[in-house]
N, C-alpha and C positions, 0 to 999 in steps of 0.2 A: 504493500500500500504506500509508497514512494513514489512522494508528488513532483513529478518532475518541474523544472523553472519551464514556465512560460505559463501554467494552467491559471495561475493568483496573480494579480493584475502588484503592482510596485507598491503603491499607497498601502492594500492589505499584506502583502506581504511583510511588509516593516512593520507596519502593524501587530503581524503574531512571532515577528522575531521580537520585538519590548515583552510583549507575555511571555514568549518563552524564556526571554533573559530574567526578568522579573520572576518566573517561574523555579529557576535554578538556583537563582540568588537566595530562597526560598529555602529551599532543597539543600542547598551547603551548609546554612544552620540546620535544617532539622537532621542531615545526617550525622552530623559532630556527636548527638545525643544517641543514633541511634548502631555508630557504629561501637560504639562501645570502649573498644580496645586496638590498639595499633595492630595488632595478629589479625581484626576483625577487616582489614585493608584488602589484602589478597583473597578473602574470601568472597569480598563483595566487586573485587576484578574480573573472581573467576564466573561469577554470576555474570556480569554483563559480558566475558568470551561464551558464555555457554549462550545465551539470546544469539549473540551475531552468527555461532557454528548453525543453529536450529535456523535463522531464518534465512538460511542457503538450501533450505530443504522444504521446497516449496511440491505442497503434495496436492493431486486432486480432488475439486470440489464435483463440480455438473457441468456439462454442455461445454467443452474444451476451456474450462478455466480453474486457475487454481489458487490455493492461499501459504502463506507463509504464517509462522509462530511472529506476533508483534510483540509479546514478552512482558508487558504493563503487567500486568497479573503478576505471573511469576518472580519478575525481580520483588515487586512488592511483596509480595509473603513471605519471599526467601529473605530479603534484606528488611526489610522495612520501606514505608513509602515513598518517606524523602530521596533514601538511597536508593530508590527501583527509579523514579524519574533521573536521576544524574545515570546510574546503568546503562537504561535504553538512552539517553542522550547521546553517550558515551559513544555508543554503538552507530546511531544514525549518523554522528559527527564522521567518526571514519568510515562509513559506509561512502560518507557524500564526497570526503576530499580524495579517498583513495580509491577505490569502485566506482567513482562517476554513479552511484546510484543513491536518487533522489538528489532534487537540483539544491546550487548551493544558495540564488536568492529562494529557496523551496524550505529553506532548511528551519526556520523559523512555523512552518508550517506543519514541516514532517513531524518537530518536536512537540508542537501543540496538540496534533492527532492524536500520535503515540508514543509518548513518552505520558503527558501531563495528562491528558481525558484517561487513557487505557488505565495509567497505575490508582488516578483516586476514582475513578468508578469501582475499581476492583476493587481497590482495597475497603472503600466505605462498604460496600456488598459485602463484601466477604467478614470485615468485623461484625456487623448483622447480625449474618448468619450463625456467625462461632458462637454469639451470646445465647443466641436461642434453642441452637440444636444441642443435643448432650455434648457433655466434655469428652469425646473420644479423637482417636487418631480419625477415624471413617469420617467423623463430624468435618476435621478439618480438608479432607481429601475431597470432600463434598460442595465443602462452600469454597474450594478453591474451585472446584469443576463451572459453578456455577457465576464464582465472580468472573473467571477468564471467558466464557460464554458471551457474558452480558457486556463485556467491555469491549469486544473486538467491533459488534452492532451499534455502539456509541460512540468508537472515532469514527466510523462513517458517519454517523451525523452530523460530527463536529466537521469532519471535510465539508460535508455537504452545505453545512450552514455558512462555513466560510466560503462556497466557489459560491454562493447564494448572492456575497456582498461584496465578491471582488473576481469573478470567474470571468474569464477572456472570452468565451464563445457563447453566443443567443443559444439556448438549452432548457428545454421545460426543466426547470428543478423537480416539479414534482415527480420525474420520470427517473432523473437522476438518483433521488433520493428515494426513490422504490426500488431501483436498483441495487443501488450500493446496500440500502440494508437486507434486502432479499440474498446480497449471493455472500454478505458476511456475516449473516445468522450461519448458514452454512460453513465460512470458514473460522467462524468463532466454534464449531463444532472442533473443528480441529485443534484449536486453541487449548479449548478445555481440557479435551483427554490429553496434549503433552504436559497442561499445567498440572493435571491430578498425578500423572504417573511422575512425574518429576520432586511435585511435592511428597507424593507418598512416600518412593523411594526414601528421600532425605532424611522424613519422621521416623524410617524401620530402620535407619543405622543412627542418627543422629539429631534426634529430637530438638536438642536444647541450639541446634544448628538455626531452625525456623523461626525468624521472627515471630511472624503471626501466630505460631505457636506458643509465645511467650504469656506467664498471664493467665494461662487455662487450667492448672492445677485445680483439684479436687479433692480435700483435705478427704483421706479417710478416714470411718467415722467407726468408733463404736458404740455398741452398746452395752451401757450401765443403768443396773436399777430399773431396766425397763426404756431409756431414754436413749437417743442418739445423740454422743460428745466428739469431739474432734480428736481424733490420737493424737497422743506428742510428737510435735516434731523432732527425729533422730538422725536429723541432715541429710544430705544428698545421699544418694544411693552408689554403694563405690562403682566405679566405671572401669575395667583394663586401661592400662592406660592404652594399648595400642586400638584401641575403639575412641582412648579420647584426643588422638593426635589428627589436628587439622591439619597437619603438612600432610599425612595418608588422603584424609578427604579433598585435598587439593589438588594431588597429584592425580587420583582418580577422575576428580572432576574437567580438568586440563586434558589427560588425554583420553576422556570422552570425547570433549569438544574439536582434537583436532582428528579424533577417526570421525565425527560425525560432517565436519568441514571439509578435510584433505580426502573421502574416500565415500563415504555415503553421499555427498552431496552431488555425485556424478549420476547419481541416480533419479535424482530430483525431477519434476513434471516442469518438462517446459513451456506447458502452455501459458497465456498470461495470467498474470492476479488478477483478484478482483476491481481494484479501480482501472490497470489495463483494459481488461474487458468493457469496463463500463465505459471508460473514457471512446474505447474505439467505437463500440457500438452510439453511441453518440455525439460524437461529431467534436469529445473536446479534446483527442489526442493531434490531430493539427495544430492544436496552438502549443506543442511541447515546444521547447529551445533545445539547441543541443547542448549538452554537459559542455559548464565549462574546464572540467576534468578528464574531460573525452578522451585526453591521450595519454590519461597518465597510465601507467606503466602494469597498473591493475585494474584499467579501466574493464566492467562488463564480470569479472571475477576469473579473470583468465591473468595467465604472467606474461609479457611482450615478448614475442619472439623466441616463445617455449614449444614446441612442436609438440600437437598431440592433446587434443581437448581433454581427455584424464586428468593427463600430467599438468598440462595449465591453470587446468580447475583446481586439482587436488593442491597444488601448492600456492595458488592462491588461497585459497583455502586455510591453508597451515597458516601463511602469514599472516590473515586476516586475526586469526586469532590469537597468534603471538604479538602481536602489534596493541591489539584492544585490552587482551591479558594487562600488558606493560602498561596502558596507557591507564587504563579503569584504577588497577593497583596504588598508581601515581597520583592519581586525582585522591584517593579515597584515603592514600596515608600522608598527603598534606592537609589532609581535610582535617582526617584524627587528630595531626601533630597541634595544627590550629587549636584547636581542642582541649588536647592536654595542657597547651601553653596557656589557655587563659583559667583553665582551673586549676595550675599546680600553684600559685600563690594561694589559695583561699581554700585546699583541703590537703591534709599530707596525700601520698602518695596510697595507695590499695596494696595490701601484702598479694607479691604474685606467686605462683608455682615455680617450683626451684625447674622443672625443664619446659623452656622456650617454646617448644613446641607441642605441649601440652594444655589441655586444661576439664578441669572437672568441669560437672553438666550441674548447670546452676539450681539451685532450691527449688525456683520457679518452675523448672522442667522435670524436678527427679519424678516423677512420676509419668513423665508425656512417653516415655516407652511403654506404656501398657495400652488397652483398646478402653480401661474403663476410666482412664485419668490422665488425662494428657495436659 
């Protein structure tokens, strides 16, 4: 869903690049709080490489068109809100200077779509839902299925609302905007089940890993006298430590992302996505421009002058995500450092675990590995 330059007229486009900047600026404070800890850096890198590996894997919807993972959702529940909009930005930013994909006066647009609509539709839905439905792991796997659903159908609106107030080509909107949500109900289908398996995955090795899983605890209860009292709390539950090493989930998660970039993505549907589609079928893909990145060197997701669309793909591929890994990481522990610098005057320091790469699965969560108490 990569709006290319020329569809958003100058005036709106500056327009959703101030929201978007305004959006980020946002998003920098609120992840200072939510990443935690300086270790919490590389994990919330590895999240936004894993978004950009997945949306190179564009699968079929209906009637030769297809959709990509936009990722609002899952950075969100994996990281936290703040830090799922800088994620996906992260990812759009080098999609647009090093892939020529999605334009770069677009870029303001792209992040308003899906970056900012996708992560707080999802995430206000999905807090929702966690309040209402039991405290279990399923509960969560659930209203993640449902917020990534319902978010992918609400940046097409938001596209739609904006080519509504600054769109280059004469276009019934209302046709537009039957369209685009008609064929991304559908690719929000697709959304959801990688957001669920993705989520669930993370909860059955590493619970206290999920943001949105934080906070859900369910004090076990017993009974005395006849009455239900809250057991005492006997701290966290021990953990191996080799379950509780985030360099292992790192390193897994990493090269997930570049077998699913360098070598699954050769498989991917190439028919167009959904706004391709839509745009062609009515008349607004003529007013594209061409990238003004057209020739860089990764332009399209291929490597210049590498023989062999596998091998071009695949290794673009690998770089794509070695480059975003770097870059997300970069963003996310100057953010932290920020952070630390303005609270180490005003609280001593947190006793940490004597190995670096280590850490117990916090109070909040000892319990989020089971199905009756997460």
């Amino acid at each position: 869903m990569h709006v290319p330059d020329g569809f958003i007229n100058a005036p709106v486009s500056a327009a959703t690049a101030v929201v978007a900047a305004g959006a980020i600026a946002v998003s920098l404070r609120g992840a200072r709080r939510e990443l935690g800890s300086e270790r919490a850096a590389p994990l919330a890198g590895l999240v936004a490489a894993f978004v950009f590996a997945v949306q190179m894997l564009n699968f079929p919807v209906a009637g030769g068109t297809s959709g990509h993972l936009l990722g609002g959702a899952l950075a969100a529940i994996l990281v936290g809100p703040y830090t799922g909009v800088l994620c996906v930005s992260v990812v759009l930013l080098m999609q647009a200077i090093l892939f020529a994909d999605g334009g770069l006066t677009a870029l303001g647009v792209n992040i308003t779509c899906m970056a900012i609509v996708t992560t707080v539709v999802a995430y206000v839905l999905f807090r929702g839902l966690v309040k209402v439905l039991p405290r279990t792991r399923r509960s969560v796997t659930a209203a993640s299925f449902v917020a990534a659903l319902v978010s992918v159908p609400a940046s097409a609106i938001a596209f739609t609302l904006i080519y509504a107030i600054g769109g280059t080509a004469d276009v019934s909107i209302g046709r537009v905007a039957t369209a685009m949500v008609g064929v991304h109900l559908l690719i929000g289908l697709g959304e959801a089940v990688i957001t669920a398996l993705t989520v669930g995955a993370v909860l059955a090795v590493r619970p206290d890993l999920v943001y949105g899983a934080r906070g859900l605890e369910q004090r076990l209860k017993l009974r005395v006298n006849g009455e239900l009292v809250d057991a005492p709390d006997t701290g966290p539950v021990p953990v191996p430590a080799a379950a509780r090493s985030r360099r292992t989930v790192w390193i897994a998660g990493l090269m997930t992302s570049l077998v699913l970039a360098g070598f699954v993505s050769f498989y991917a549907s190439a028919d167009p996505d959904g706004l391709e589609r839509v745009a062609a079928d009515h008349g607004i893909a003529e007013q594209a421009e061409e990238h003004a990145a057209a020739d860089s060197p990764l332009a399209d997701y291929g490597v210049k002058d590498v023989e062999g669309a596998r091998l071009s793909g695949g290794l673009a591929g690998v770089i794509g995500v070695g480059l975003t890994v770097a870059a997300g990481t970069g963003v996310f522990w100057v953010v932290r450092r920020r952070r630390s610098g303005e609270t180490s005057d005003a609280a001593p320091p947190a006793n940490k675990p004597s190995d670096p790469d280590t850490d117990t699965a916090s109070p909040a969560n000892k319990h989020a590995g089971t199905d009756t108490d997460v």
